[in-house]
Every structure is written in structure tokens, then in C-alpha cells.
C-alpha positions in Angstrom: 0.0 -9.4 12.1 3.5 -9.8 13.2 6.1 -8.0 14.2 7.7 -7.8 10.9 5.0 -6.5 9.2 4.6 -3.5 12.1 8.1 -2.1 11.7 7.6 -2.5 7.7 8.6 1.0 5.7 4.9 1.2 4.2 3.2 0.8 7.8 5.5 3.3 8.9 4.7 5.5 5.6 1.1 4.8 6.2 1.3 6.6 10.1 3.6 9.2 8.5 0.7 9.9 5.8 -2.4 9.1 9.0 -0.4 12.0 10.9 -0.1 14.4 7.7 -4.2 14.2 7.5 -5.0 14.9 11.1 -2.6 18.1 11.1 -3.6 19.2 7.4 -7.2 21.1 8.9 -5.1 23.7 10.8 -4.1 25.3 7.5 -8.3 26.4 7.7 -9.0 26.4 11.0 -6.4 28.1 12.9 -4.3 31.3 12.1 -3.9 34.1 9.9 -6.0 31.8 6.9 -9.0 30.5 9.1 -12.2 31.0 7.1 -15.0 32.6 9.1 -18.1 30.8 7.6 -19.2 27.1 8.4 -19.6 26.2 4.3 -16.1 27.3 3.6 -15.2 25.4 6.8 -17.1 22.1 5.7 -15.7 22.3 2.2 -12.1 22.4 3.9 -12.7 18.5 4.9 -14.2 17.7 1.4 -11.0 19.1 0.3 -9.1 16.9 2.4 -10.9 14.2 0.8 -11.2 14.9 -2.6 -7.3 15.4 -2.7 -6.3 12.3 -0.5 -8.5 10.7 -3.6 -6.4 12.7 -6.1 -3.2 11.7 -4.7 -4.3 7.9 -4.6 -4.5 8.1 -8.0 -1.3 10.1 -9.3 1.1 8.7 -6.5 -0.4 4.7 -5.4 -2.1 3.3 -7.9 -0.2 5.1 -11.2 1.5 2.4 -13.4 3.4 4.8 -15.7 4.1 1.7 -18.4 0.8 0.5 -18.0 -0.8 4.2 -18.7 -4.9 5.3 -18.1 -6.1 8.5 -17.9 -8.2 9.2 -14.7 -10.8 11.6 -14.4 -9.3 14.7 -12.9 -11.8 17.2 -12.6 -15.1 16.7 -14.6 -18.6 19.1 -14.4 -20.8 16.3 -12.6 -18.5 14.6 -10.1 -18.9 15.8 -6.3 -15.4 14.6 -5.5 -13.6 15.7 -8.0 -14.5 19.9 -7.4 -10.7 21.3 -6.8 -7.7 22.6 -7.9 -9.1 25.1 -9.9 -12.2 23.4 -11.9 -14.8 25.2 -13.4 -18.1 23.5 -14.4 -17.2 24.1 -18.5 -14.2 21.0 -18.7 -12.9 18.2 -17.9 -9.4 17.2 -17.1 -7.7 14.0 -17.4 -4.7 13.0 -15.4 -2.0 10.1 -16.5 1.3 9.7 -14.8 4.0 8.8 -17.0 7.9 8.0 -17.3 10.2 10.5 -18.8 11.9 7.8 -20.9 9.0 6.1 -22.7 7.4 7.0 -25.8 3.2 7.3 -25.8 0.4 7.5 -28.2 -2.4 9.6 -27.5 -5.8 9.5 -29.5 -9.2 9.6 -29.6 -11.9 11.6 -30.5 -12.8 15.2 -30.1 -16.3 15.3 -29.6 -17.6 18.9 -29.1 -15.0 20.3 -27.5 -14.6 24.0 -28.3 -10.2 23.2 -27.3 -8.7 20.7 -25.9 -5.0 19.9 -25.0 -2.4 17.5 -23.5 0.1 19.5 -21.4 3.1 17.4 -19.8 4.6 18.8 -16.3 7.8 17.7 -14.0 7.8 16.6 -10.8 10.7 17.8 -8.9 10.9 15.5 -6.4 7.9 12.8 -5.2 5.1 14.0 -4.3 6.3 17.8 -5.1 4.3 19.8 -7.3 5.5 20.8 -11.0 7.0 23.9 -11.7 7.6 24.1 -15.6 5.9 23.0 -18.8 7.7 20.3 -20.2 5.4 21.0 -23.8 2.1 21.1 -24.8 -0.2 19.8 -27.6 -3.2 21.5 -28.5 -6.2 21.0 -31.0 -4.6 23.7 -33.2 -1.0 22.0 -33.4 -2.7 18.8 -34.1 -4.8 20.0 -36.9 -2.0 21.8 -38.7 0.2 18.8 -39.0 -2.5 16.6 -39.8 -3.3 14.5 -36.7 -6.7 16.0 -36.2 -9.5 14.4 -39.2 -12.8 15.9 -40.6 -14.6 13.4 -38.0 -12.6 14.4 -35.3 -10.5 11.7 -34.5 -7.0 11.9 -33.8 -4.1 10.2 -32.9 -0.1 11.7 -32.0 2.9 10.0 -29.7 4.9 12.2 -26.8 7.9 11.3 -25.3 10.5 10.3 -24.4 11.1 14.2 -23.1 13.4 14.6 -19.9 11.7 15.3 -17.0 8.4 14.5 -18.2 6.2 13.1 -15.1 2.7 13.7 -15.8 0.4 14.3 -18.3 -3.1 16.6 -18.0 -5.8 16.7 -20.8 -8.0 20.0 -20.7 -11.6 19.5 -22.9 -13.3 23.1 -22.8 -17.2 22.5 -23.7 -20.0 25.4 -24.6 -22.5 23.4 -22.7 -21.2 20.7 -20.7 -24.7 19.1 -19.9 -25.5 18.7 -23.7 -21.7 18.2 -25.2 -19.5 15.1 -25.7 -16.9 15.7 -24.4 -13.2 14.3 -25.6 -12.9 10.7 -25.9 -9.3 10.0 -24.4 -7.3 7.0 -24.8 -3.3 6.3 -24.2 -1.1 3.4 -24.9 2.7 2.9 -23.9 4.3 2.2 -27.1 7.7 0.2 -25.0 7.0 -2.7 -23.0 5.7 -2.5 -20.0 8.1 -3.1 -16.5 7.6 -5.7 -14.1 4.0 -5.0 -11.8 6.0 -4.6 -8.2 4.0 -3.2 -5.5 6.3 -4.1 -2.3 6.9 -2.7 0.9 9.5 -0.2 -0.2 7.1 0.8 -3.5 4.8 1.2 -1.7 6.0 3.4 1.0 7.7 5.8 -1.7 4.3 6.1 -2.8 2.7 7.0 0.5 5.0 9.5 1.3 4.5 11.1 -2.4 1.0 11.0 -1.1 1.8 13.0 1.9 4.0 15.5 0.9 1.6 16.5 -2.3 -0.9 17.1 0.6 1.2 19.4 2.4 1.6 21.7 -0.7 -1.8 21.1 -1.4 -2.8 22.8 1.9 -0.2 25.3 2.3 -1.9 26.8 -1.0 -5.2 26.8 0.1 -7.7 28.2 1.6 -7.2 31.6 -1.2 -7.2 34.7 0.6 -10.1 36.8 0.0 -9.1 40.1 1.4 -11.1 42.6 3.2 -14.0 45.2 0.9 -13.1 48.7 0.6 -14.6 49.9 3.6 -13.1 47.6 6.2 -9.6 47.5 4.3 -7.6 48.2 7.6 -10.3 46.2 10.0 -6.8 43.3 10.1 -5.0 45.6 11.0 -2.4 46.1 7.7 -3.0 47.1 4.0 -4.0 43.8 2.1 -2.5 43.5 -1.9 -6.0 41.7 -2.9 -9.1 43.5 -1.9 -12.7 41.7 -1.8 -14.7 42.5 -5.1 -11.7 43.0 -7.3 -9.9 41.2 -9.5 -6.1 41.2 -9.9 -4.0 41.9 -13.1 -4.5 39.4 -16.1 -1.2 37.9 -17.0 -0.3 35.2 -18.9 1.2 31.6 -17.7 5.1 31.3 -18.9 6.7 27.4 -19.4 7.9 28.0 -15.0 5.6 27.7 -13.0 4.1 26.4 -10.1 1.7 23.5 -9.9 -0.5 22.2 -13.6 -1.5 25.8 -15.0 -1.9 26.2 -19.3 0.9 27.8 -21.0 -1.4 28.7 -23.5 -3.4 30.4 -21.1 -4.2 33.9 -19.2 -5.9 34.3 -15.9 -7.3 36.5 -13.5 -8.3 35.9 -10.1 -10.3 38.1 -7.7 -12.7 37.4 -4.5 -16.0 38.2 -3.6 -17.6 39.1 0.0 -21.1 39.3 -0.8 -24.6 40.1 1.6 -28.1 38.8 0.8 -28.9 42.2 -0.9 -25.6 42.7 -2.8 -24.3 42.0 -6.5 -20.8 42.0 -8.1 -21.4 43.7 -11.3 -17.9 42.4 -13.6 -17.5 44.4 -17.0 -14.7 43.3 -19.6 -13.6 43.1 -23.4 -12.9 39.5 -23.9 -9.6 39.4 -26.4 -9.5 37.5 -29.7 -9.0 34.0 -28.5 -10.5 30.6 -28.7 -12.7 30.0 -25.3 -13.1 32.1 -21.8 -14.6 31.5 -19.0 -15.3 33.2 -15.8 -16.3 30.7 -13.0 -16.8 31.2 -8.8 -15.2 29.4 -6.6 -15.0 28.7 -2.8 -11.8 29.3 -1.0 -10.1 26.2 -1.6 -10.7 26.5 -5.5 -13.2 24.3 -5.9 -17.0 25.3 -6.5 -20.1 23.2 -7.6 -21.2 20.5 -10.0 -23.1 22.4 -13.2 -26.2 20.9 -12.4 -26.1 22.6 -8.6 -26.5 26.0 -10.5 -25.0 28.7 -13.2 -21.5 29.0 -11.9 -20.0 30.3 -14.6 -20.1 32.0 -18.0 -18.2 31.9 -21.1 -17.5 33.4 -24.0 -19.9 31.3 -25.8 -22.9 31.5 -23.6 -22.2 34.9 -22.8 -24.5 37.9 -24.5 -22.4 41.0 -25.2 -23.1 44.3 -25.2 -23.3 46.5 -27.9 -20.1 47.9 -27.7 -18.8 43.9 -27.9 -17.8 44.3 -24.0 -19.6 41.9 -21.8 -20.8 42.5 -18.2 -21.3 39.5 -15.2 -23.8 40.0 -12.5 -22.7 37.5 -9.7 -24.8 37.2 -6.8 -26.0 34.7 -4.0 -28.6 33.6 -6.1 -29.5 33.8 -9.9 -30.8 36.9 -10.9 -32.7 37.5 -14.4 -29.3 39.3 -16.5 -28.7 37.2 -19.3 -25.0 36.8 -17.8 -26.1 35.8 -13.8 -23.9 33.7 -11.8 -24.3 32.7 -8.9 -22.3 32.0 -6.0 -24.8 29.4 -4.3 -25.8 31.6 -1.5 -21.9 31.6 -0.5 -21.6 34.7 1.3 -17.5 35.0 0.3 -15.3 33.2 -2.3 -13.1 33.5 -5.1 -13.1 34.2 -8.8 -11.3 33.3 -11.9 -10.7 34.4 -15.2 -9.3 32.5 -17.7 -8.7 32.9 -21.4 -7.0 30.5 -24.2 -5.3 31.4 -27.5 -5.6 35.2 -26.4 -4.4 37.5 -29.2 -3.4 40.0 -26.2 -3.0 40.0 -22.2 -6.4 40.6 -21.6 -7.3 44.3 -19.8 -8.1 44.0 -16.1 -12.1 43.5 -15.4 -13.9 46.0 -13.9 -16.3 45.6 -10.7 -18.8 47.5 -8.7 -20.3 46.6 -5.7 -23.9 47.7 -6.2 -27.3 46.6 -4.2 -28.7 43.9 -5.7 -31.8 45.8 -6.7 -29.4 48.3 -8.6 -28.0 45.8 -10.4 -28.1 45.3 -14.4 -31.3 43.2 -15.7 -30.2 43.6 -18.9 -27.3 44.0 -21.4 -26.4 47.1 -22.6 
């Protein structure tokens, strides 16, 4: 290699982005956000990997003219478990240019909702932090893009500020559903393929500063139980075994969350002989979920083990309200999840097309021989 080629801008963005790695684990090993157990720990550097992989795709390798949808989070993939996943979807990703028109089609398969959300990008490499629109099964079978077979077919863009584009497919049963059959075409010609030094080290540095937020957000908190509450030495706003306020996402906000959307997240510090009992009244809307997580919002692949529950697997009570027992193993309630012997994660809630911000779920912390067998 010569000389040239060492002072070139992507070497030097390559270094930048080498350096950004090795520094990136202190955001879960030292400080006031160290986790304390060694899977947590060991998921904090499949998380480094899993998102290098992630970013690779959005920021390198992207050709926004020539457009394909990459597989952003899916139930059986190992390294694609972050960001917020849940073993009942799959997300698509495509970067895209602001000032080209696309069509989107396919086929719905037996998705329960799906949608194509398009976000900003403030700068390169910086996360989104508004909505730039959404289409969703509903809008696309009103105005007749949406058949009897399922098939369907609508164009986006151009829309100012438009950067990327993420599909959500929300299955009952992901092992036995087909899920959406995406496919995207630019409808302009396509630019000139130019991966050079100085295209290339845009991207590399996109690469590395998307890393940086990535890790400055994670690992989640998971705040102390009620009876150690003061053991850090301050009052903590999220305590273990709770979950917070529902509230529902508006067009600002920070990184690739659903406008038409309402979640709830809460943590969990569980022992061997413990149980989370979670009781709520799921609103009129079209699909919920409730899914554990480990502290970098990723959890398990659906065939690892029932991580979550939704409103279609679900078995109500009689009163229509519908009670979680979440545990570090399966337990026989109709409505077990389990947290795969993790002794401390998180927890979301989520719920599409609610009629109504959904009320906050209740929890008790009860021994894991108290807990529910049955619904009520």
C-alpha cells in the first residue's frame, strides 16, 4: 500500500470508526449504567455487533436510487435482536432520497398490520426525530391499493426530508405466518454507482456517529425494587417491576418509533422463586403485544422461548382484562413469559390503532408459587 492510500479520507474514517468501537463498551461497563450480570454484559458486545451490522447496511452499502429493503429486525435472526424487536414482526429497512419518487408493493401475507413509516435524518449518521408520513394497511385498503388476495401496490415521495423508510409486519404466530412480501422500485433513473474515497468516508463516519447515539441510549435503566429504592443513594423515576405511563408517539420524535402507536415500558429484577404478575384492559385497537427485553432492547429469537404475548394469543379474563405471568422460566398460566432465566431486564408495551391511551398496567411482585395458574 502506499503512502497515498494511508493518508486517504476513508483510511482515516475507517480509524475514526476502529476508535469509536473500542470506546463504545464503556457506556456498559463503566459508570453510573454498568450492568451487574455477565448475560447483560455479554449481550452488550452482541450489541456492538449487531448494530455495526445495522449501520453497514443503512450508511455503506445503501444505494438510495438503486432501493432494497434489508431485513431489519425479523423473529429468527440472532443478529438482528435490537432496537426494540419483539419476536411477533418483522421490520424492513430501505434508505432512500428525499427527492425521488418510489413504488412499494407486494403482498400481505398473514400479517395482522403492517406499515411503511418514512423518518429524517438530521444530519449523517444522526438519528431521526420526526415522522415524515406513514402508510398503513388501513389507508391502503380505503383508497383501493390493498386487493381481496392481498396484494398491493402505492408510490411515496418525493417528500422533503425523507431519508429512510421502515416496514413493520405484526404476525399472530410468527413461526406458522407468512409474513409481508416487500418489494421497492425507484421510479427516476438511477445516479451514477460512485463509491470513492470521499463516499466512502462520509459513509464511515455516518457509521460511527449512529453508533455513538446508539450507545448513549442503551443499556435501559432498570431502577432499583421497592425495597432497596434508596440502596444508590437518590430517589429513581423508574422503579424495578413497574411499568411507566402509556402514552402515545406524536410525528417528533426521537429515533424510528410508530406514530400510530402507544407504548409502555417498565423493568423487571426477578430471583429464581419470583414472578411479575402484569394485569391490563387492552383498548380497542388492531394488534398489542407485550414482549421482554434485555437491557439493550433486544431479547431472543421466538424459537429460544415464549417472550411475549399478544392480544391475539392472549386468553382474557372474564371481566375482558388480561393478566401476564412473567418469570425466569415458563410457568403453566395460559399467558407465561418468560424472561430466559434473565435475572433483570426490561419490558414493553405496545399497542396499534388504539381507540384510547391505554390505562397504565398493573404489577405485583409475588413468589412464584403464589403466582396465577390460571385466568380469571
Amino acid at each position: 500500500m502506499t503512502e497515498g492510500h494511508l493518508g486517504s479520507e476513508s483510511g482515516s474514517a475507517w480509524r475514526e470508526l476502529v476508535e469509536t468501537l473500542g470506546g463504545l463498551d464503556r457506556s456498559f461497563t463503566d459508570g453510573d449504567r454498568a450492568v451487574v450480570d455477565d448475560r447483560n454484559l455479554a449481550d452488550g458486545y452482541r450489541m456492538l455487533a449487531t448494530t455495526l451490522g445495522v449501520a453497514f447496511d443503512t450508511y455503506l452499502f445503501a444505494e438510495p436510487s438503486r432501493p432494497q429493503f434489508i431485513e431489519l429486525n425479523t423473529p429468527f435472526r440472532r443478529d438482528r435482536r435490537w432496537g426494540g424487536d419483539n419476536t411477533d414482526a418483522w421490520y424492513h429497512l430501505c434508505p432512500v432520497d428525499e427527492r425521488r419518487r418510489y413504488r412499494v408493493s407486494g403482498n400481505r401475507g398473514d400479517s395482522v398490520y403492517f406499515s411503511v413509516t418514512a423518518y429524517n435524518e438530521p444530519a449523517p449518521g444522526s438519528w431521526s426525530d420526526r415522522v415524515v408520513h406513514i402508510v398503513n394497511d388501513s389507508d391502503l385498503d380505503s383508497a383501493g391499493h390493498l386487493d381481496a388476495a392481498g396484494d398491493f401496490s402505492f408510490e411515496i415521495g418525493p417528500l422533503p426530508g425523507m431519508a429512510v423508510l421502515v416496514t413493520r409486519d405484526y404476525q399472530v404466530d410468527p413461526t406458522s405466518g407468512r409474513p409481508v412480501r416487500w418489494q421497492i422500485e425507484a421510479l427516476d433513473e438511477p445516479d451514477p454507482i460512485r463509491h470513492g474515497d470521499q463516499e466512502t468516508a462520509a459513509a464511515l463516519r455516518a457509521c460511527a456517529a449512529w453508533l455513538r447515539t446508539m450507545f448513549a441510549i442503551v443499556p435501559l435503566a432498570v431502577g432499583a425494587r421497592v425495597d432497596d429504592a434508596h440502596a444508590l443513594g437518590h430517589e429513581v423515576t423508574q422503579v424495578a417491576n413497574e411499568f411507566g405511563e402509556p402514552y402515545r408517539v406524536p410525528d417528533s420524535n426521537f429515533g424510528w418509533s410508530a406514530r400510530d402507536a402507544c407504548y409502555s415500558y417498565g423493568s423487571f429484577v426477578l430471583g429464581d422463586d419470583e414472578a411479575l404478575v402484569v394485569t391490563h384492559r387492552p383498548p380497542q385497537c388492531r394488534f398489542w403485544n407485550m414482549v421482554v427485553w434485555n437491557q439493550f432492547m433486544g431479547g431472543h429469537i421466538v424459537t429460544d422461548g415464549r417472550v411475549s404475548v399478544n392480544g391475539h394469543t392472549a386468553v382474557p379474563n372474564s371481566d375482558g382484562s388480561v393478566t401476564i405471568v412473567i418469570a425466569k422460566r415458563q410457568t403453566t398460566h395460559p399467558n407465561s413469559v418468560s424472561t430466559v432465566d434473565y435475572p433483570r431486564g426490561n419490558l414493553a408495551f405496545r399497542w396499534f390503532h388504539a381507540d384510547q391511551v391505554p390505562v397504565r398496567p398493573d404489577t405485583a411482585l409475588v413468589a412464584l408459587a403464589d403466582a396465577p395458574t390460571s385466568v380469571t
